[in-house]
HTML snippet that shows the backbone in 3Dmol.js (N, CA, C, O; Angstrom):
<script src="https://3Dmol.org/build/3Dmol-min.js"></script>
<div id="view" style="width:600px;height:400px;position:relative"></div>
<script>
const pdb = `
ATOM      1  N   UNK A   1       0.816  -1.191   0.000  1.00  0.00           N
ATOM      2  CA  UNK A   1       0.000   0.000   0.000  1.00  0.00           C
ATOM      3  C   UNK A   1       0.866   1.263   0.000  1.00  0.00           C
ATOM      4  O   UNK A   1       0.699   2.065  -0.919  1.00  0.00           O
ATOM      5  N   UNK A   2       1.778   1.512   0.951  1.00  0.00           N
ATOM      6  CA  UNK A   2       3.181   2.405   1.017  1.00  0.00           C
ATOM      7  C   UNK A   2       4.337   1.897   0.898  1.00  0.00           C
ATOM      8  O   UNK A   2       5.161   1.807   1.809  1.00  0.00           O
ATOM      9  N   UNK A   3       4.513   1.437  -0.519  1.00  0.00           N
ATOM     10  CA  UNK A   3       5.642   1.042  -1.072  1.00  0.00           C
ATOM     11  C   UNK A   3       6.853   1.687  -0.689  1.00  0.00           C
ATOM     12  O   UNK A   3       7.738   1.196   0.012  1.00  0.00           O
ATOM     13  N   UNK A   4       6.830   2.737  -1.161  1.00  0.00           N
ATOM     14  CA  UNK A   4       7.853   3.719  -1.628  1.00  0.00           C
ATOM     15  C   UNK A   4       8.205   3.954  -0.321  1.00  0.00           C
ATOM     16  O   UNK A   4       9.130   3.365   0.239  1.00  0.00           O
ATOM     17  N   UNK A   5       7.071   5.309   0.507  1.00  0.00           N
ATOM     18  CA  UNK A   5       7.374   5.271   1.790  1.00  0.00           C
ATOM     19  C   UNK A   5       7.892   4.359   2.809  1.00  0.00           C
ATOM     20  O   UNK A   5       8.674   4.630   3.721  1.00  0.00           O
ATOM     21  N   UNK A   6       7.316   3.177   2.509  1.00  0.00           N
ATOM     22  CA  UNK A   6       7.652   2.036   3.634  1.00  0.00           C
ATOM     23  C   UNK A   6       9.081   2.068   3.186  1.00  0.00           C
ATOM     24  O   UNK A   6       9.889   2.303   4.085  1.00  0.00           O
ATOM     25  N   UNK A   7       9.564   1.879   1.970  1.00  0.00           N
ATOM     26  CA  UNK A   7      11.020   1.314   1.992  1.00  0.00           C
ATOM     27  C   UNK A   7      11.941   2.292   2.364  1.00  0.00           C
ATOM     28  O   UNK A   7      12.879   1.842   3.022  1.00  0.00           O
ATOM     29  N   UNK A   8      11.977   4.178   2.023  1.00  0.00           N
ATOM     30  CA  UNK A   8      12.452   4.868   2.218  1.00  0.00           C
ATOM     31  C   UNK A   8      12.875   5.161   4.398  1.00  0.00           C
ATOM     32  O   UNK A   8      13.891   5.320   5.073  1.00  0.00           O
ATOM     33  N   UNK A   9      11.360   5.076   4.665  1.00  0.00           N
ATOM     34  CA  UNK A   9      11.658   4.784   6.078  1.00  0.00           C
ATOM     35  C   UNK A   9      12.343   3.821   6.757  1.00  0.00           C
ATOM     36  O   UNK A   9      12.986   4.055   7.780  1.00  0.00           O
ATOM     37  N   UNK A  10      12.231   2.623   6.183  1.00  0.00           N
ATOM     38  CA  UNK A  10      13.033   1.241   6.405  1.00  0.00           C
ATOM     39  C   UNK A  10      14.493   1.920   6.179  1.00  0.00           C
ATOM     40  O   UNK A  10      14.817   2.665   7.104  1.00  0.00           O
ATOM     41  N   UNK A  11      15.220   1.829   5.363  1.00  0.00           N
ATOM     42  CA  UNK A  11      16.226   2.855   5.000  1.00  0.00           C
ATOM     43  C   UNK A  11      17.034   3.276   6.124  1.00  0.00           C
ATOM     44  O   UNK A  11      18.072   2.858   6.637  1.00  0.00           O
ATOM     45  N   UNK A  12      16.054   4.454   6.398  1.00  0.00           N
ATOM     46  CA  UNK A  12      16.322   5.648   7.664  1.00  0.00           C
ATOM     47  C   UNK A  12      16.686   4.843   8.496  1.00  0.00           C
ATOM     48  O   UNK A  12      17.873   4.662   8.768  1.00  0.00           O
ATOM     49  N   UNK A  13      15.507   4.094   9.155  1.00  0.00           N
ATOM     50  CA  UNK A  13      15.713   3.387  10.454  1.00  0.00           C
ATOM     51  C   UNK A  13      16.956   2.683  10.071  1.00  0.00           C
ATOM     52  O   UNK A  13      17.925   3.307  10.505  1.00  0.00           O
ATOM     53  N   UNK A  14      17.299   1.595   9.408  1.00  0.00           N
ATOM     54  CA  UNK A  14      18.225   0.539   8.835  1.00  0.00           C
ATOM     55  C   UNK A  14      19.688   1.761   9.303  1.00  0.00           C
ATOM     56  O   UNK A  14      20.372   1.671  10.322  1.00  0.00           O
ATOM     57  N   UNK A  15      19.782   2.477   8.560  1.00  0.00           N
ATOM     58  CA  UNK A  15      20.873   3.291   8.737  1.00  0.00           C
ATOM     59  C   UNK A  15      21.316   4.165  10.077  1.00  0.00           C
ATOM     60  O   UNK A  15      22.484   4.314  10.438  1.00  0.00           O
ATOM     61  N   UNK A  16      20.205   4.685  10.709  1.00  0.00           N
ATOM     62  CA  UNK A  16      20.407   5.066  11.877  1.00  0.00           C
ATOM     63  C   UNK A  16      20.667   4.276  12.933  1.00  0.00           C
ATOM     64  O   UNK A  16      21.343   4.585  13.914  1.00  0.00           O
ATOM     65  N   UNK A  17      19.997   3.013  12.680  1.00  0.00           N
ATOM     66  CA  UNK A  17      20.270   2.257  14.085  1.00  0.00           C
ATOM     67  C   UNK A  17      21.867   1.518  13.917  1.00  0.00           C
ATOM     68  O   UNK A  17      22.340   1.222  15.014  1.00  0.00           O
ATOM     69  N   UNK A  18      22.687   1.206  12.821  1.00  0.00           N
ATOM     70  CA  UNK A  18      23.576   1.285  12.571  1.00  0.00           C
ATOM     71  C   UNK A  18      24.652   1.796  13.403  1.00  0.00           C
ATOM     72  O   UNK A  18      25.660   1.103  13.535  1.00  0.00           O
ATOM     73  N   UNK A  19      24.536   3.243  14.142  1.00  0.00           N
ATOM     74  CA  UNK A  19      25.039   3.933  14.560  1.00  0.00           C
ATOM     75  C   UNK A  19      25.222   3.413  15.700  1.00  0.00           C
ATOM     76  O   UNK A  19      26.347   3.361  16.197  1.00  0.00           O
ATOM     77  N   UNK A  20      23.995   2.878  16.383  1.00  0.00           N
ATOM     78  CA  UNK A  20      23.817   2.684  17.769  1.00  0.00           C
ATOM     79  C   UNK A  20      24.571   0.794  17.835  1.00  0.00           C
ATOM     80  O   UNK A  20      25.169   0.296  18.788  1.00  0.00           O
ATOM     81  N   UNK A  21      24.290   0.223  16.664  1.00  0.00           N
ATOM     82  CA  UNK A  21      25.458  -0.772  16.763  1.00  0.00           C
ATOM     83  C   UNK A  21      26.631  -1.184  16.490  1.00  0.00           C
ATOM     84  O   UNK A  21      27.210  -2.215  16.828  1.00  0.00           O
ATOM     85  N   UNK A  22      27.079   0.024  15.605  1.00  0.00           N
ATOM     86  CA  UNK A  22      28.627  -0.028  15.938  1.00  0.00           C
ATOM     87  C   UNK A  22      29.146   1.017  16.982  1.00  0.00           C
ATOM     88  O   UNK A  22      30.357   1.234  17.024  1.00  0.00           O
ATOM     89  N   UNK A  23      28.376   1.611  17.743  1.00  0.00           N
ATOM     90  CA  UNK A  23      28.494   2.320  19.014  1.00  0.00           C
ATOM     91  C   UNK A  23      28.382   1.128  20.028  1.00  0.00           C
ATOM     92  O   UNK A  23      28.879   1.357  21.131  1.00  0.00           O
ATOM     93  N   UNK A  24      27.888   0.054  19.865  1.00  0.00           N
ATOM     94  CA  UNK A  24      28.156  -1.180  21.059  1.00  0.00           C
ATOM     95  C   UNK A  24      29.233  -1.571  20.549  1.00  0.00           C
ATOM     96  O   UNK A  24      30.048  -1.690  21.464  1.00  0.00           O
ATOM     97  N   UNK A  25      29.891  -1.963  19.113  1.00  0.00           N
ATOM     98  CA  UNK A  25      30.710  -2.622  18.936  1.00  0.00           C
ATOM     99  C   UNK A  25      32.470  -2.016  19.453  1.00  0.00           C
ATOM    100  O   UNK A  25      33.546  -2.566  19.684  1.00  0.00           O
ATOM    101  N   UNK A  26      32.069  -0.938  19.447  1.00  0.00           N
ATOM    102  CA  UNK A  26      33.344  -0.210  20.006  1.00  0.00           C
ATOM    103  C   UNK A  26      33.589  -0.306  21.285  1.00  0.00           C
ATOM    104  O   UNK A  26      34.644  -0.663  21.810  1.00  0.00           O
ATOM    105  N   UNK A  27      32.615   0.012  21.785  1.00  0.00           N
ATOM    106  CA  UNK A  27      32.619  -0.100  23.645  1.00  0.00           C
ATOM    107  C   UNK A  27      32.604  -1.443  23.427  1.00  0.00           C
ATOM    108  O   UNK A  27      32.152  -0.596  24.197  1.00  0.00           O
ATOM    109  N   UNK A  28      32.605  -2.324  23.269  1.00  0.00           N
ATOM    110  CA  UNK A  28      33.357  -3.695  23.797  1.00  0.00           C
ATOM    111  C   UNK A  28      34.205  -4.363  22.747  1.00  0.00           C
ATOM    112  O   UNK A  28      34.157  -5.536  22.378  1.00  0.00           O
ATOM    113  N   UNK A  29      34.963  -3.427  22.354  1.00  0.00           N
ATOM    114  CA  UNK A  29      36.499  -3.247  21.843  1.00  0.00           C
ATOM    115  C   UNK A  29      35.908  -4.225  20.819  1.00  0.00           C
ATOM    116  O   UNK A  29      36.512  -5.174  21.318  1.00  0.00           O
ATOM    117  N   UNK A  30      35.273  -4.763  19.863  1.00  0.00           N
ATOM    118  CA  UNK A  30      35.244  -5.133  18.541  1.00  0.00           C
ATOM    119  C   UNK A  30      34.912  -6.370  18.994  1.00  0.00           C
ATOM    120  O   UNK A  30      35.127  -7.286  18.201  1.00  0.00           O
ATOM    121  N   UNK A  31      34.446  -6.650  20.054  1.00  0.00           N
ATOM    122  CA  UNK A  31      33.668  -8.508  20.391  1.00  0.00           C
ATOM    123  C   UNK A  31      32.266  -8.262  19.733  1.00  0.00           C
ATOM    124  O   UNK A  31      31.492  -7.374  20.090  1.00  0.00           O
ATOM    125  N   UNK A  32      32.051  -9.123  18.772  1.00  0.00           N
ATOM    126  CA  UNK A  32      30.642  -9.081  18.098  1.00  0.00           C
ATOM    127  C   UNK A  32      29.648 -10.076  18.361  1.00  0.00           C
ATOM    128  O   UNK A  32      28.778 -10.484  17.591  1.00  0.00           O
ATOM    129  N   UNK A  33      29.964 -10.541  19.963  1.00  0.00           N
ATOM    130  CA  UNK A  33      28.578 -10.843  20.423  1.00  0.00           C
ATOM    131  C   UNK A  33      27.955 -10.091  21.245  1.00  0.00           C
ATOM    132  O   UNK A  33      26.854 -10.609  21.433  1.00  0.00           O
ATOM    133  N   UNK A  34      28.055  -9.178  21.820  1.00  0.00           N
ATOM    134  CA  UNK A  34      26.780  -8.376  22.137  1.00  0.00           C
ATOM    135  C   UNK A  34      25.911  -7.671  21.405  1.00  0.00           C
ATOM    136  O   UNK A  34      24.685  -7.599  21.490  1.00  0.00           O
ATOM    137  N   UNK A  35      26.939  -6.975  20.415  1.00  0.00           N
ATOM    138  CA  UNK A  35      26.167  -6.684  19.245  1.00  0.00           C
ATOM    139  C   UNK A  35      24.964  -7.274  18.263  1.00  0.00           C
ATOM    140  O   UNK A  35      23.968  -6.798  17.719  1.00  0.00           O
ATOM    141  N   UNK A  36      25.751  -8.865  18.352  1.00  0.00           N
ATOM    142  CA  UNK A  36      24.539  -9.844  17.342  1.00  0.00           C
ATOM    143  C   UNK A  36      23.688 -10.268  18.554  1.00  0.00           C
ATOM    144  O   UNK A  36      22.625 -10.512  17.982  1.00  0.00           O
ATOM    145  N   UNK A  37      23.454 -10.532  19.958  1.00  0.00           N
ATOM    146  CA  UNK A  37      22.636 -10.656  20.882  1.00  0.00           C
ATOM    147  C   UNK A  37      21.697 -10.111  20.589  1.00  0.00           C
ATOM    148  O   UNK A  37      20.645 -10.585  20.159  1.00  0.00           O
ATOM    149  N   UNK A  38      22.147  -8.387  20.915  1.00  0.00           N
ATOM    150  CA  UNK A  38      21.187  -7.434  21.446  1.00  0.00           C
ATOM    151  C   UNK A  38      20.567  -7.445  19.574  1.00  0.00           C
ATOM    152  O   UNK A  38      19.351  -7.277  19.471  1.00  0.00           O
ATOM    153  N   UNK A  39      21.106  -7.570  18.652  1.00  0.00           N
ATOM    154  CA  UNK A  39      20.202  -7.843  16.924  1.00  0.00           C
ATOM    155  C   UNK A  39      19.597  -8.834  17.053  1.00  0.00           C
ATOM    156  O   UNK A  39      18.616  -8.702  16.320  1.00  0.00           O
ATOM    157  N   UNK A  40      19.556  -9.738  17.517  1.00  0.00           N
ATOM    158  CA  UNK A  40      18.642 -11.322  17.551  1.00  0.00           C
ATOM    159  C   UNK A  40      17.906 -10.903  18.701  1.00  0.00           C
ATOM    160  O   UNK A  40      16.869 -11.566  18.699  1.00  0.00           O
ATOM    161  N   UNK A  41      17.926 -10.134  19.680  1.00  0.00           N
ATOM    162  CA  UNK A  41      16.478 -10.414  20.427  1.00  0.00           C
ATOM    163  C   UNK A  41      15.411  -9.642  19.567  1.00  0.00           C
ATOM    164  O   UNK A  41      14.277  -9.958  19.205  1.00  0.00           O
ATOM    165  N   UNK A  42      16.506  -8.030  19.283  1.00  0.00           N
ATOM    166  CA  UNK A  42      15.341  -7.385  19.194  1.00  0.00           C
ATOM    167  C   UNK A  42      14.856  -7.782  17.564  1.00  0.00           C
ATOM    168  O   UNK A  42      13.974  -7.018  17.172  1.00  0.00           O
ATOM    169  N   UNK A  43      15.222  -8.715  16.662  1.00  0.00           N
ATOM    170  CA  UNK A  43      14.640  -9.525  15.695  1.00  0.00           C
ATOM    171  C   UNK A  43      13.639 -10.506  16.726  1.00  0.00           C
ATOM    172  O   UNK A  43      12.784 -11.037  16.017  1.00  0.00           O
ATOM    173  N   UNK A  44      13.547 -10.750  17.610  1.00  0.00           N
ATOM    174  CA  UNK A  44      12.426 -12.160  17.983  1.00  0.00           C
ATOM    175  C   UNK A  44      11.391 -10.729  18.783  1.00  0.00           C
ATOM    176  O   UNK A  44      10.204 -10.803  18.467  1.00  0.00           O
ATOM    177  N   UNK A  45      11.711  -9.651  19.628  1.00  0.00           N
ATOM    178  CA  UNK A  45      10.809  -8.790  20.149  1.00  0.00           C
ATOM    179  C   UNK A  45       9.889  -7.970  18.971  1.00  0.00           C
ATOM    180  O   UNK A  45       8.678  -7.947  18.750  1.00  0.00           O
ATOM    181  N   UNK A  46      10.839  -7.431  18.444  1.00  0.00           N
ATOM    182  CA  UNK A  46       9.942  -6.472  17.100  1.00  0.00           C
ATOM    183  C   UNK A  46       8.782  -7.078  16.431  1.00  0.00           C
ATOM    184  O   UNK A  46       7.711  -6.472  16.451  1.00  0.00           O
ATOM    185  N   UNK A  47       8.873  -8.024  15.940  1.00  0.00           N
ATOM    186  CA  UNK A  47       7.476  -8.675  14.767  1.00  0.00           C
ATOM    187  C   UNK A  47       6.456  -8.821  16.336  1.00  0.00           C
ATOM    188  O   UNK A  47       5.395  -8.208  16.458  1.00  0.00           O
ATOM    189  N   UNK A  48       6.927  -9.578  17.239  1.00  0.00           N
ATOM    190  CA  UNK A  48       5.843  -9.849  18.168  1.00  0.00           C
ATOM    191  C   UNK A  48       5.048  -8.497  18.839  1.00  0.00           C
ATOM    192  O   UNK A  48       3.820  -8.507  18.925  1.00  0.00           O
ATOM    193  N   UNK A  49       5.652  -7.624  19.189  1.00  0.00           N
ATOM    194  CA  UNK A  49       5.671  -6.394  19.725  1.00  0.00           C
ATOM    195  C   UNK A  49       4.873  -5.401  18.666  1.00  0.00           C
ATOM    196  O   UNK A  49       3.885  -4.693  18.867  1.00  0.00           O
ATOM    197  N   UNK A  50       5.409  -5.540  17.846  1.00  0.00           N
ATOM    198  CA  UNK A  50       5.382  -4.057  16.689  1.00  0.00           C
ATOM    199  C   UNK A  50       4.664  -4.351  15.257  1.00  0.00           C
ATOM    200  O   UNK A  50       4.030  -3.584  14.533  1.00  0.00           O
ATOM    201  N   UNK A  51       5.022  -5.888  15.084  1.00  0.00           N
ATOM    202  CA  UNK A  51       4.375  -6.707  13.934  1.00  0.00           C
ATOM    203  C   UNK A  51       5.923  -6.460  13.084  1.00  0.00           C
ATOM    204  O   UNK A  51       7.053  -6.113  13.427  1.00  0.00           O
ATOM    205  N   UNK A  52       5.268  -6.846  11.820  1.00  0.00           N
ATOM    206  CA  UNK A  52       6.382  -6.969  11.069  1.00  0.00           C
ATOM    207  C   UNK A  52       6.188  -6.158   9.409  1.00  0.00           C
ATOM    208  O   UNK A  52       5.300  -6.288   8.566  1.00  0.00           O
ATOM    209  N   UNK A  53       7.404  -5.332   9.424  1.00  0.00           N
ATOM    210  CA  UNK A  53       6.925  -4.144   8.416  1.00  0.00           C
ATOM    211  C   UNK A  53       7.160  -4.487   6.872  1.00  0.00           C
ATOM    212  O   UNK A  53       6.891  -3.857   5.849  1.00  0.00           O
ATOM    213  N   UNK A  54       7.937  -6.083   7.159  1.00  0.00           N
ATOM    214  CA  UNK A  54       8.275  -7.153   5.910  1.00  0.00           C
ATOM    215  C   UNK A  54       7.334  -7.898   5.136  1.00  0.00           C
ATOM    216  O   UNK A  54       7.310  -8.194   3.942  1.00  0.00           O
ATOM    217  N   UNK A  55       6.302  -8.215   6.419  1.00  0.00           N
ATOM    218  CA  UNK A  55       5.365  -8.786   5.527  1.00  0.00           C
ATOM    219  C   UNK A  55       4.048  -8.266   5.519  1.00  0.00           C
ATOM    220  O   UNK A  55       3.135  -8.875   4.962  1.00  0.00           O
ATOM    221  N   UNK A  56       3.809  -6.707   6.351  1.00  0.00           N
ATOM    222  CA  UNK A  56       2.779  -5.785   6.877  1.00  0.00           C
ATOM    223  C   UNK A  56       2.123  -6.666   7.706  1.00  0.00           C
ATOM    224  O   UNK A  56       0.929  -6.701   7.411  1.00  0.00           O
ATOM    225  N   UNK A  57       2.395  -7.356   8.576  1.00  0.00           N
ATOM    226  CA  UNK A  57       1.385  -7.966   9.406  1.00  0.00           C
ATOM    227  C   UNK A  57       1.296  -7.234  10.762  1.00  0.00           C
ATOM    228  O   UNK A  57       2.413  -7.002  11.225  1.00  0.00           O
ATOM    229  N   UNK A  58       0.316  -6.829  11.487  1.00  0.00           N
ATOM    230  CA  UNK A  58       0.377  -6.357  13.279  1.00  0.00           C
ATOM    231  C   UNK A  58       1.019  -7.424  14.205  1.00  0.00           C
ATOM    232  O   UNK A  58       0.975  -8.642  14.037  1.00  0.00           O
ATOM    233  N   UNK A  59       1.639  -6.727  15.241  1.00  0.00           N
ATOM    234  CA  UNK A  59       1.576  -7.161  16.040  1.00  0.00           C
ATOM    235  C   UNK A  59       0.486  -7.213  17.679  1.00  0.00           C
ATOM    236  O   UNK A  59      -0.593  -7.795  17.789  1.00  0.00           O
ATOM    237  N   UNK A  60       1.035  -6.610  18.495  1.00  0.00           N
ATOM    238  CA  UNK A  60       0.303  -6.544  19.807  1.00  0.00           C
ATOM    239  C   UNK A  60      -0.133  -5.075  19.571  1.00  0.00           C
ATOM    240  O   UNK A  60      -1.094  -4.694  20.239  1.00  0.00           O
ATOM    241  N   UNK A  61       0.361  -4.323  18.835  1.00  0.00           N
ATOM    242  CA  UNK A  61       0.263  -3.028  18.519  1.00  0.00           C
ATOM    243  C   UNK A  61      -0.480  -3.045  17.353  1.00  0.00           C
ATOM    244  O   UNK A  61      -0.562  -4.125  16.768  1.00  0.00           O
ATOM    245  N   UNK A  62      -1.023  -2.105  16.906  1.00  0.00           N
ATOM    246  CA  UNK A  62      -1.603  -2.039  15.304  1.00  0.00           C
ATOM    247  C   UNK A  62      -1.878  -0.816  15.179  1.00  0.00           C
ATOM    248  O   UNK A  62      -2.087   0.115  15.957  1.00  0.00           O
ATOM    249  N   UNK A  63      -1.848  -0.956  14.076  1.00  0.00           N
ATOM    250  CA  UNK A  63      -1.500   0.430  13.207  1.00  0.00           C
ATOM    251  C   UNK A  63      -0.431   0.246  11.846  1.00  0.00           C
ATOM    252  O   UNK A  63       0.443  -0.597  11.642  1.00  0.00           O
ATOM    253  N   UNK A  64      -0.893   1.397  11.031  1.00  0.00           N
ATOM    254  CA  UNK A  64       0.604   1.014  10.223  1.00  0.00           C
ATOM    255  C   UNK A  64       1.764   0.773  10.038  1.00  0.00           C
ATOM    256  O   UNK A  64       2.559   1.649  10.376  1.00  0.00           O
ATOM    257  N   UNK A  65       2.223  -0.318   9.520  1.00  0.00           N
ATOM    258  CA  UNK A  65       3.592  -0.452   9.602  1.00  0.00           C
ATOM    259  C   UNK A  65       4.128   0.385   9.439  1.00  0.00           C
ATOM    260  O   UNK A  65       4.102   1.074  10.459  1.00  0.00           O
ATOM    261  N   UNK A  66       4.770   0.892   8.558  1.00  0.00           N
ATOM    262  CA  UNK A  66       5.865   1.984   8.172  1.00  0.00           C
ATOM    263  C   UNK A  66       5.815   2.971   9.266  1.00  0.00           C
ATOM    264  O   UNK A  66       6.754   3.752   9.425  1.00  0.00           O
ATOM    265  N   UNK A  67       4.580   2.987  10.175  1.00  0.00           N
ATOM    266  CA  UNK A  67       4.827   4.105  10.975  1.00  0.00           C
ATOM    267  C   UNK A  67       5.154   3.754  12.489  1.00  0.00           C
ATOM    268  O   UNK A  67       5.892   4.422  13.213  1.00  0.00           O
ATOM    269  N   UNK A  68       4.604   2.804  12.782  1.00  0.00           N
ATOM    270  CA  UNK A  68       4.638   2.156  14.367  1.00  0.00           C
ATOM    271  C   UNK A  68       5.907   1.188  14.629  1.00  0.00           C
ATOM    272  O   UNK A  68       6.448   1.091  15.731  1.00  0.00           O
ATOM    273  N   UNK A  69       6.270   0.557  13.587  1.00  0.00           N
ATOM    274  CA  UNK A  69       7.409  -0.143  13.756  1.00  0.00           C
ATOM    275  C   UNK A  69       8.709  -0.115  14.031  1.00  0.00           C
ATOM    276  O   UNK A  69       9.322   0.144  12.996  1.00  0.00           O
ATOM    277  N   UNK A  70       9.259  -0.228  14.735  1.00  0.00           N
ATOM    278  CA  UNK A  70      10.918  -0.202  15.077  1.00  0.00           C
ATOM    279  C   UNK A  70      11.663   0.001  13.653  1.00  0.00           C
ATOM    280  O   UNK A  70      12.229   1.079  13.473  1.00  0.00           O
ATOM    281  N   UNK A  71      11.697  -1.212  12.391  1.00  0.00           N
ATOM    282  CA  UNK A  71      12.312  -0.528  11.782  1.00  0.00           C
ATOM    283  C   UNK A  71      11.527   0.490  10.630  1.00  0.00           C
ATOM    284  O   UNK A  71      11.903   0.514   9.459  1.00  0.00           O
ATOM    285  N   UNK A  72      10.232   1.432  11.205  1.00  0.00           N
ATOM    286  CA  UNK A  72       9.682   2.385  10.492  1.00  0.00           C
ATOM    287  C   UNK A  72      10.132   3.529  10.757  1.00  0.00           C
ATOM    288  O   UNK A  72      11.295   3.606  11.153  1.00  0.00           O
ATOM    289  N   UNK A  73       9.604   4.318  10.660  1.00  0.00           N
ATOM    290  CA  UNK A  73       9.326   5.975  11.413  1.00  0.00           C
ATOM    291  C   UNK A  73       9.448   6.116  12.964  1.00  0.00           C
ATOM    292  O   UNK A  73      10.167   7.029  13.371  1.00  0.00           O
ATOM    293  N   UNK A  74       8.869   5.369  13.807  1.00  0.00           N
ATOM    294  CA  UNK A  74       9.020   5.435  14.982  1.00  0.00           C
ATOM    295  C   UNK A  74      10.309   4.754  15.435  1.00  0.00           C
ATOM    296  O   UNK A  74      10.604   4.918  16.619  1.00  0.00           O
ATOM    297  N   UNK A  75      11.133   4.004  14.669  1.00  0.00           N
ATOM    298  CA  UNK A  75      12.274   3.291  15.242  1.00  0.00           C
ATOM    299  C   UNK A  75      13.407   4.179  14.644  1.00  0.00           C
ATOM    300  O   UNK A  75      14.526   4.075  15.145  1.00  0.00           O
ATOM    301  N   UNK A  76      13.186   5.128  13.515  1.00  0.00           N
ATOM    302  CA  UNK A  76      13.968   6.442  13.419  1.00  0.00           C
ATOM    303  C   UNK A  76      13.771   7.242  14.261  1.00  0.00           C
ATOM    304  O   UNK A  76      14.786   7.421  14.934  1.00  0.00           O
ATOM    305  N   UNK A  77      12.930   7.836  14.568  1.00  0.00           N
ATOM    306  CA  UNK A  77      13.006   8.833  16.133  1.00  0.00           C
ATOM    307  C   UNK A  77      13.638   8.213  16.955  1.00  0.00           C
ATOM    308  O   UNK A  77      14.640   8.723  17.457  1.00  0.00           O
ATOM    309  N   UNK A  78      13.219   6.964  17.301  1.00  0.00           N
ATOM    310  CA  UNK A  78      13.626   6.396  18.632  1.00  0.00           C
ATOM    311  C   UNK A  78      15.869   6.051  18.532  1.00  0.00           C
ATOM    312  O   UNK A  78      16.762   6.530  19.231  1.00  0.00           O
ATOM    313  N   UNK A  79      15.904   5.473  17.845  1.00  0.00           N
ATOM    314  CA  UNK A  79      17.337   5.522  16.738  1.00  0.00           C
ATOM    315  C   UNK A  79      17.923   6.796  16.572  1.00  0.00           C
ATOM    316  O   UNK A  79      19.104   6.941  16.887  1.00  0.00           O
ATOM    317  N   UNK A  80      17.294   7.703  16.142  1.00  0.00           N
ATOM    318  CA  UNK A  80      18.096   9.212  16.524  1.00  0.00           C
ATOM    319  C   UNK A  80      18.360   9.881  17.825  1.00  0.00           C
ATOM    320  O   UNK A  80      19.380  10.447  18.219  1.00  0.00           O
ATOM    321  N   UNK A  81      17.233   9.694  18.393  1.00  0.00           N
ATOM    322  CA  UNK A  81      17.034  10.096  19.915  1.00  0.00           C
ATOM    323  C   UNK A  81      18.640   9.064  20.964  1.00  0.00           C
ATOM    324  O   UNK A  81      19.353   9.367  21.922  1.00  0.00           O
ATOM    325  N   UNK A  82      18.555   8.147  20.278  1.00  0.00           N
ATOM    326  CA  UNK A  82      19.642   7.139  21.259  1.00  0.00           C
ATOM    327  C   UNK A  82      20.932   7.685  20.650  1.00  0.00           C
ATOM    328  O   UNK A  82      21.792   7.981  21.480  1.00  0.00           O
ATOM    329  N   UNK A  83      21.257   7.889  19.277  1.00  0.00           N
ATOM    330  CA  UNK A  83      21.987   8.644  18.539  1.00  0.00           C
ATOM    331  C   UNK A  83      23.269   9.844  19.451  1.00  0.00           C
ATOM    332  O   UNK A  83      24.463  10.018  19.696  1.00  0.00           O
ATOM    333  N   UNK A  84      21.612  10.503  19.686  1.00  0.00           N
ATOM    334  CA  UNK A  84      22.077  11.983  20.416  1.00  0.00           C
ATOM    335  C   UNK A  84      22.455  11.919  21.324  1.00  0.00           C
ATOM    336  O   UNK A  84      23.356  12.711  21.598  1.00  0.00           O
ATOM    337  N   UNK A  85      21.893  10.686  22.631  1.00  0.00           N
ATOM    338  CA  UNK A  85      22.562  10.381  23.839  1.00  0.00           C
ATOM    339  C   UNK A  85      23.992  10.304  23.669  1.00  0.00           C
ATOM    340  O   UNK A  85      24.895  10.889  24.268  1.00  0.00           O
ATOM    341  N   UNK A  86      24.009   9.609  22.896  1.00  0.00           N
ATOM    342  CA  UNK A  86      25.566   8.554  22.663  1.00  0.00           C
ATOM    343  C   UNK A  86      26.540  10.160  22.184  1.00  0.00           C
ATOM    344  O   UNK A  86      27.460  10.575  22.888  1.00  0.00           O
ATOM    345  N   UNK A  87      26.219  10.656  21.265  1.00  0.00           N
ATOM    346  CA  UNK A  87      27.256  11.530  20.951  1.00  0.00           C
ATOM    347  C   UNK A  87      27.548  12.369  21.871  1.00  0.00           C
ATOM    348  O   UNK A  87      28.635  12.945  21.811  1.00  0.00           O
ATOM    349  N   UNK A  88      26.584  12.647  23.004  1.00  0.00           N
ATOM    350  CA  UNK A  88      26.245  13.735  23.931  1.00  0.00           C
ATOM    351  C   UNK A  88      27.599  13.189  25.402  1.00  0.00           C
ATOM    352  O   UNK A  88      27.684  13.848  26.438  1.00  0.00           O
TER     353      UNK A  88
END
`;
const viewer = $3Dmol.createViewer("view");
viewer.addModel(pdb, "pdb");
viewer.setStyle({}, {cartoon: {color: "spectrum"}});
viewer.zoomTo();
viewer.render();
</script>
C-alpha cells in the first residue's frame, strides 16, 4: 500500500540504528557478540511487539507499519534520539 514510503523509512531506520550498533561494537572493543545478541532479540521482540513491516502484518500493537514499527518511522526517532545520547 506504502511502497515507496515504507522502503524509504526502512532505510532511515536501517541506517540510523547502525550507529547505535557499531556504538556497542566499540565499547566492547570489537567482540561481536553483544552486538549480534542485542540484533537477535530485538529480531524475535519487534514482529511480536510491533508486527512486522516485511510482511505488513500487526503485532500486539496495530496500526501502520511503516509508521509504528521499530524498523519504520518510529524506530527512526527512537534511533536518533539514542543517537544523540551517545554523541552527547
Amino acid at each position: 500500500e506504502y511502497l515507496i514510503r515504507t522502503i524509504i523509512v526502512q532505510f532511515m531506520s536501517c541506517w540510523i540504528s547502525a550507529y547505535f550498533y557499531g556504538w556497542i561494537t566499540i565499547k566492547c572493543k570489537y567482540f561481536m557478540i553483544p552486538p549480534t545478541m542485542i540484533h537477535f532479540i530485538w529480531n524475535q521482540i519487534n514482529p511480536r511487539l510491533l508486527g512486522s513491516i516485511y510482511t505488513n502484518t500487526s503485532g500486539w500493537m496495530i496500526g501502520q507499519q511503516w509508521k509504528i514499527n521499530g524498523v519504520g518511522l518510529m524506530g527512526c526517532f527512537v534511533y536518533f534520539i539514542v543517537a544523540i545520547i551517545i554523541i552527547i
